[in-house]
RODO-2510 file (C-alpha; in nm, 4 decimals, decimal comma):
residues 99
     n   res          X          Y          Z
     1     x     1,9615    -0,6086     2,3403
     2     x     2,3158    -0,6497     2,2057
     3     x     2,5606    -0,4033     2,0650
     4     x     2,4772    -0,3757     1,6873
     5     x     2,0842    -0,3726     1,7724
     6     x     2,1478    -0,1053     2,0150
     7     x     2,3642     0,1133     1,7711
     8     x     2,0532     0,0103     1,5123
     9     x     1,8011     0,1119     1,7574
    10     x     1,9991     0,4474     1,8462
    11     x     2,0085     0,5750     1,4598
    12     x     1,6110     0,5290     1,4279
    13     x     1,5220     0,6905     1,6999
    14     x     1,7813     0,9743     1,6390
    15     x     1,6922     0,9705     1,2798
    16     x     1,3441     1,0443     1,3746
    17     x     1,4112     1,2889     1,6365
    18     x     1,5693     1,4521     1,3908
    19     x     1,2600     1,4933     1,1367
    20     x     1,0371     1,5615     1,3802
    21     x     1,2618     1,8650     1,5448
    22     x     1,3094     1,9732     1,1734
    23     x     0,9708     1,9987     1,1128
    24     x     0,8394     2,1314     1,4742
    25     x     1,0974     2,3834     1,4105
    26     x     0,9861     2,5113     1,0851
    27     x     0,5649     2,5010     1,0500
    28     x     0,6008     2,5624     0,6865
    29     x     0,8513     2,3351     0,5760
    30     x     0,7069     2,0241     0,4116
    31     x     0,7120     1,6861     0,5902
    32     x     0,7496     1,4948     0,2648
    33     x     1,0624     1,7631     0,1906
    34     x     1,1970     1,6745     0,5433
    35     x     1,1736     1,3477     0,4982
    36     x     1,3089     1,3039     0,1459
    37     x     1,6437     1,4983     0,2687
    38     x     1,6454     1,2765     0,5300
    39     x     1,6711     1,0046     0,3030
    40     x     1,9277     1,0995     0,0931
    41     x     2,1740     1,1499     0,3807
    42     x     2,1070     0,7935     0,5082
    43     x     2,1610     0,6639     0,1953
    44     x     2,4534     0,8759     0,0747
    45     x     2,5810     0,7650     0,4432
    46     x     2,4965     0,3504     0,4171
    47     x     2,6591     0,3851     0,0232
    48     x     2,9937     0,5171     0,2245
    49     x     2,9922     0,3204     0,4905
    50     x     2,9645    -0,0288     0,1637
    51     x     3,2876     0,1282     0,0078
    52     x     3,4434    -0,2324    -0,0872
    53     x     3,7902    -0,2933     0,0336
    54     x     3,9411    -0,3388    -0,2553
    55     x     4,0666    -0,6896    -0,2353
    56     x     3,8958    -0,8916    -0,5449
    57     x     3,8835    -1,1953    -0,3352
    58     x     3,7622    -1,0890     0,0070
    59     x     3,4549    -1,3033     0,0652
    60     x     3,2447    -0,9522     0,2869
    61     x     3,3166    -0,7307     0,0458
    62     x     3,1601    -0,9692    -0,2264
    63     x     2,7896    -0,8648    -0,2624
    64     x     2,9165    -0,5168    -0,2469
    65     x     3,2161    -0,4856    -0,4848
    66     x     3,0500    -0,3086    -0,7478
    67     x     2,8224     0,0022    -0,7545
    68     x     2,5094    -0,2308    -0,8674
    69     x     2,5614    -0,4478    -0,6374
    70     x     2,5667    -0,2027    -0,3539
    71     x     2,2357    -0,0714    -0,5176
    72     x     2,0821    -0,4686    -0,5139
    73     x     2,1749    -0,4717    -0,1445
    74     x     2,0461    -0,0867    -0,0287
    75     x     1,7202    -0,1708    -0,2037
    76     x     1,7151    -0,5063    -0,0477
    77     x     1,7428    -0,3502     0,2478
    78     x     1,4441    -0,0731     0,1812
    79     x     1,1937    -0,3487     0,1088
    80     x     1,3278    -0,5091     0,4217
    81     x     1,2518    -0,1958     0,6143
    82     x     0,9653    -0,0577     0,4509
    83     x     0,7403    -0,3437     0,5285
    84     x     0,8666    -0,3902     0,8486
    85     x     0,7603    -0,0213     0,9293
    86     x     0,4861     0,0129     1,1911
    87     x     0,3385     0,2928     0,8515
    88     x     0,3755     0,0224     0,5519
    89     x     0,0213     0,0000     0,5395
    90     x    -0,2233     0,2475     0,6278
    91     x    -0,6073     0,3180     0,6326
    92     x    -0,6173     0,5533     0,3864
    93     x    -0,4635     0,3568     0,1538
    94     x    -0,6370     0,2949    -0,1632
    95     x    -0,6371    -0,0224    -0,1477
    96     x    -0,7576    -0,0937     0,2466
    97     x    -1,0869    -0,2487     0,2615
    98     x    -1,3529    -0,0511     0,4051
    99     x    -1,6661    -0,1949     0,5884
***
């Protein structure tokens, strides 16, 4: 595995960690509250770490140099992830066929 797939790697499985301690910690807390909180830190976090440079003509900071842009690119990004998820689909969905 190399470097930036490890450091990937790491933050799931820390990320996750995380929400499960959270929630194994409190019974009552919600997972869906967990979760959402969750959420917001990684993305206040990934729109941080996107700050542009702040040279109009560098070529990486580009896609990002503006805040819709950044917001194209996170949400990009979600879709990526989201369907990539081992939970995208599940069998209660509403939609799953059932025999």
């Amino acid at each position: 595995m190399n470097e930036p797939d490890k450091i990937i790697d790491d933050a799931f499985s820390s990320t996750v960690d995380l929400g499960n301690q959270m929630a194994n910690r409190d019974q009552e807390a919600d997972t869906w509250d967990i979760a959402d909180g969750i959420l917001a830190g990684a993305i206040q976090y990934w729109l941080y770490s996107r700050q542009p440079c702040g040279d109009p003509r560098c070529e990486d900071c580009g896609p990002i140099a503006t805040a819709e842009g950044r917001l194209q690119a996170l949400q990009q990004l979600v879709l990526e992830l989201a369907r990539d998820s081992e939970y995208f689909h599940s069998p209660t969905d509403s939609n799953a066929g059932r025999a």
